[in-house]
C-alpha positions in Angstrom: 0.0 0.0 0.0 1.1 3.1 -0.9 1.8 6.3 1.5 0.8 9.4 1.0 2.3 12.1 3.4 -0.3 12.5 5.6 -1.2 8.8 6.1 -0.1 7.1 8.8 -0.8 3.4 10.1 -2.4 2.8 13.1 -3.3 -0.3 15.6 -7.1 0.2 13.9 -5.3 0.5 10.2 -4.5 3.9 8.1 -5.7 7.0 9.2 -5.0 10.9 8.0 -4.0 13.8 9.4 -5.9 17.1 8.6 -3.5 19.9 7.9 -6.3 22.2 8.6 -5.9 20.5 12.3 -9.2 18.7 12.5 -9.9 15.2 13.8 -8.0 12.5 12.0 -9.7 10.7 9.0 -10.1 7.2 8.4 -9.0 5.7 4.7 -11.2 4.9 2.5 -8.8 1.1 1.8 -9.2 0.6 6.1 -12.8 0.8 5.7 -13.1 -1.7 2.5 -10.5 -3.6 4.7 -12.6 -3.6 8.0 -16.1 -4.1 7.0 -16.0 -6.1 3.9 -14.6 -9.6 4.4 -12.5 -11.1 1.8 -14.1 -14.5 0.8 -11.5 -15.4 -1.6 -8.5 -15.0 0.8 -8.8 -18.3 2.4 -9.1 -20.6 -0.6 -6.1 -18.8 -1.9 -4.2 -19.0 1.3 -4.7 -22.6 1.9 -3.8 -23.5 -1.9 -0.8 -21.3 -1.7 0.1 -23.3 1.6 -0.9 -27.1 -0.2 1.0 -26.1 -3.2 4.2 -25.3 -0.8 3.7 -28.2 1.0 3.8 -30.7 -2.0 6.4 -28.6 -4.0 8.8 -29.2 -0.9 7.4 -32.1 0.7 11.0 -34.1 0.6 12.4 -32.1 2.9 9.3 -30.8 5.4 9.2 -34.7 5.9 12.9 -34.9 6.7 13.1 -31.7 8.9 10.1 -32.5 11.0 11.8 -35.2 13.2 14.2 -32.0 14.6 12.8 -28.7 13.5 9.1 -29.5 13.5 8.5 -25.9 15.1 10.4 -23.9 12.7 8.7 -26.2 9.8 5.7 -24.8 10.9 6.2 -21.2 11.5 8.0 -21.9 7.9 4.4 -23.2 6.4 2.2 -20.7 8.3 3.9 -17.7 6.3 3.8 -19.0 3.2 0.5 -17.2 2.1 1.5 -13.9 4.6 4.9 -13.4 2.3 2.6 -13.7 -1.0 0.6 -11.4 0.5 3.4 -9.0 1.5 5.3 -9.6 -2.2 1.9 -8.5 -4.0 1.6 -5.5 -1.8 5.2 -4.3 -2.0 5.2 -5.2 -6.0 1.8 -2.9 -6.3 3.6 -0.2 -4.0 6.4 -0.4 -6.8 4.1 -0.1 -9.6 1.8 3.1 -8.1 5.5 4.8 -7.7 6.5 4.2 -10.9 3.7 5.3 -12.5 3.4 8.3 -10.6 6.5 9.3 -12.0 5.9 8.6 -15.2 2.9 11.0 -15.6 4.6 13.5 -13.7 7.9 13.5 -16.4 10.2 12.1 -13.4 12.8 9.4 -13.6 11.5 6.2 -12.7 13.5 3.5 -10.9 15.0 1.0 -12.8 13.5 -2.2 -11.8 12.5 -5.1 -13.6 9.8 -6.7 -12.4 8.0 -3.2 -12.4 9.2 -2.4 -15.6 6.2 -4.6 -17.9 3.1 -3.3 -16.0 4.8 0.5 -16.8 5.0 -0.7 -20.1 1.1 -1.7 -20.0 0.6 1.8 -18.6 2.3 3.6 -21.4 0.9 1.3 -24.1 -2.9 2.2 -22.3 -1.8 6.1 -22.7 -0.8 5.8 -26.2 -3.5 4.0 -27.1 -5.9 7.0 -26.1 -3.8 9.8 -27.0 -3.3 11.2 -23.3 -1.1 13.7 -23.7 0.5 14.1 -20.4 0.7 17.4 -20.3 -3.0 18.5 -21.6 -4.9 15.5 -20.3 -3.7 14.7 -16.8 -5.7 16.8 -14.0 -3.6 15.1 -11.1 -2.0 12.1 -9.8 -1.7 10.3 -6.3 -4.1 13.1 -4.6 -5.5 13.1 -1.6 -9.5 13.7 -1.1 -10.7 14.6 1.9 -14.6 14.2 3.2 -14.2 16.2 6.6 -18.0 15.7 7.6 -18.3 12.1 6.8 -14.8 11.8 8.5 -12.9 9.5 5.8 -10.0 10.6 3.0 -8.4 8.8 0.7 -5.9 8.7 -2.5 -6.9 9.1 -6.0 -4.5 7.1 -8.4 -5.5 9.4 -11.7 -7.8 11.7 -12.7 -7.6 11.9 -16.4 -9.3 13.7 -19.9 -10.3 10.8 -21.8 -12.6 11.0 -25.3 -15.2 8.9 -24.1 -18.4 11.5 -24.3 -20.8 12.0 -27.2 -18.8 12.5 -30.1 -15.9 11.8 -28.7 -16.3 14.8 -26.2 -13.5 14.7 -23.2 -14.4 13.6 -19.8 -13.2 13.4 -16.3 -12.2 10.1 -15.4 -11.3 9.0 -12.2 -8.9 5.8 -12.7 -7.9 3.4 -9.6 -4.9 0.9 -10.7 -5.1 -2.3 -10.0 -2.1 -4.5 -10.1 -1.7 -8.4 -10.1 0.6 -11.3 -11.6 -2.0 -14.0 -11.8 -5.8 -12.1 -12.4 -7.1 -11.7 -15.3 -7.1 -7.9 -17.0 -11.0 -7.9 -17.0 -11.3 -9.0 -13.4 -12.4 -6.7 -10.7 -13.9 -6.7 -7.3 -17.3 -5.3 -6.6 -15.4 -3.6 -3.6 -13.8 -1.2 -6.4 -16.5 0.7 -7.1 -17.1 1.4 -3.0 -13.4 2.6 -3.6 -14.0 4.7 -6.3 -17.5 6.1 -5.4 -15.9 7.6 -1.8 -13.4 9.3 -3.9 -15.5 10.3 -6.2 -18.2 12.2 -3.9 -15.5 13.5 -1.6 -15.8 17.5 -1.2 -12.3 18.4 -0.8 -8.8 17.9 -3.2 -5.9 18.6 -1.0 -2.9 20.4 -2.9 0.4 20.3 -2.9 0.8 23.1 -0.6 -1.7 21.4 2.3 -4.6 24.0 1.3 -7.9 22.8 0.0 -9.5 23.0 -3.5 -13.0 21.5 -4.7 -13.5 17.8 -5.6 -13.8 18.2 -9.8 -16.6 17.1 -10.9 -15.8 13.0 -12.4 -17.7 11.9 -15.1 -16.7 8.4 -15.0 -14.5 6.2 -13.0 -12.9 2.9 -13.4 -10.0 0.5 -12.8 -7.1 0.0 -14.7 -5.6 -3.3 -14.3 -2.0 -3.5 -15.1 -0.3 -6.9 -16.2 2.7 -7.8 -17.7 1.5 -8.8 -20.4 -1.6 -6.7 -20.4 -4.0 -4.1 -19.2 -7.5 -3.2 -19.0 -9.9 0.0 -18.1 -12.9 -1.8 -17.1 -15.5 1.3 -16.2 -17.4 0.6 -12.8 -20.9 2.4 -11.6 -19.5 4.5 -9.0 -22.7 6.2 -8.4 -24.6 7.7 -5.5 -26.3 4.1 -4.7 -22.6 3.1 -4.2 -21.6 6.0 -2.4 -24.5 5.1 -0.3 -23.1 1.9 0.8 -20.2 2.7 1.2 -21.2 5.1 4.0 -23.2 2.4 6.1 -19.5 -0.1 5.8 -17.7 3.5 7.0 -20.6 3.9 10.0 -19.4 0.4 10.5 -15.9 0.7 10.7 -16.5 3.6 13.3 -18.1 1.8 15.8 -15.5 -1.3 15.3 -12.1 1.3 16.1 -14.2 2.3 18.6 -15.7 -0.8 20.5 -13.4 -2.5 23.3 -11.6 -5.4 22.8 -12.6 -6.9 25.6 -15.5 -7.0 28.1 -15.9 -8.4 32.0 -17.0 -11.5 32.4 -20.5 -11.8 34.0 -20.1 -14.1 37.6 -22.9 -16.3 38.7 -23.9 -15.0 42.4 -23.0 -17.5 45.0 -25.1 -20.3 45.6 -27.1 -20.0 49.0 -26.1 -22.5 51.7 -27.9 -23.0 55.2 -26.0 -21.8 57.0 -25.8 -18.1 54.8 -29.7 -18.5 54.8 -29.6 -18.9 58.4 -27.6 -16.0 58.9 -29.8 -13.4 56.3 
């Protein structure tokens, strides 16, 4: 996951700071994170663990008569470091495109380097001109009465209207070494529709600016071998939504982890009876 400047990671996940010195903001990813549960994660964690344990069964069977314990620990984090390899590879990918649009260098690095290749081949292929088309990139919305903020991966001019009339897109990236380029996750378009209808751009300079108004909004998966914009209906209806999962997520960050235990009161004996 990426990290804007005024993000910051919490025991109850990513929050952000207001410059304007209000009452931190809760993302708009912890939300989706807290309140959505991800249904495919378990299938994928235990094949990911199966496919590890057959691919090296040989030597988990000889190491198990001395290091059964670190076997284990071995086994258990076979699906975390996945995890942690896809994150860190889409945190490497958001960079690099980010300083691509912007005209920076860019970071040699080769397993980056195809999906930035997707990325250019997806601007060429609708004549963005970087310099006319982009309205901004990696900026942070902020919805200060709702209490959420979040980053937008791209806003961009793209001839998608009536006649080929320019509009206001509002592009998430998406990237992944095994999905396929049309896939997305209905959680997306919650994503999109809280940046969307946020009321507040923050600039570079920490002072606020109106949201633009976004036509359209979408995800733009980035392969290596591939890429797709696949448009999603990130409307009111799923702005709606999204605020009941945010409602949600408050009272969760708020609730205690814990609670007393209630006793049973003390059986009566004759010789308490007796005594009352």
């Amino acid at each position: 996951m990426t990290s804007p400047k005024l993000a910051r990671d919490t025991e109850r996940g990513r929050y952000y700071s207001d410059p304007a010195g209000g009452p931190d903001l809760v993302s708009v990813t912890n939300v989706l994170g807290t309140a959505i549960a991800k249904q495919a994660l378990i299938p994928w964690a235990v094949k990911l663990t199966v496919e590890h344990i057959l691919a090296n069964l040989p030597s988990i069977t000889l190491r198990l008569a001395t290091e059964a314990a670190a076997v284990v620990r071995e086994i258990k984090a076979v699906h975390r470091d996945a995890k942690d390899r896809a994150a860190d590879l889409g945190d490497r990918v958001h960079a690099a495109a980010e300083a691509h649009i912007l005209g920076a260098p860019t970071v040699a690095d080769p397993e980056v380097a195809p999906y930035l290749g997707q990325l250019k081949l997806w601007l060429n292929s609708w004549g963005v001109d970087l310099d006319k088309h982009i309205e901004a990139t990696e900026i942070t919305v902020f919805h200060r009465r709702l209490g959420y903020a979040g980053t937008a991966d791209l806003l961009v001019w793209l001839p998608t209207g009536p006649a080929r009339r320019m509009e206001l897109w509002l592009i998430d990236y998406k990237s992944s070494a095994t999905r396929p380029a049309k896939s997305v996750y209905p959680e997306n378009t919650l994503q999109l529709a809280a940046l969307r209808y946020a009321e507040t751009v923050l600039l570079p300079d920490d002072t606020d600016a109106p949201m633009p108004r976004i036509d359209k909004a979408g995800v733009l998966n980035l392969r290596a071998k591939s890429h797709a914009l696949v448009p999603m209906p990130a409307d009111r209806a799923a702005h709606r939504a999204f605020r009941g999962l945010l409602e949600g997520t408050r009272w969760l960050h708020a609730a205690a982890s814990s609670y007393p235990a209630l006793t049973a009161p003390a059986a009566e004996t004759p010789s308490t009876r007796k005594a009352a």
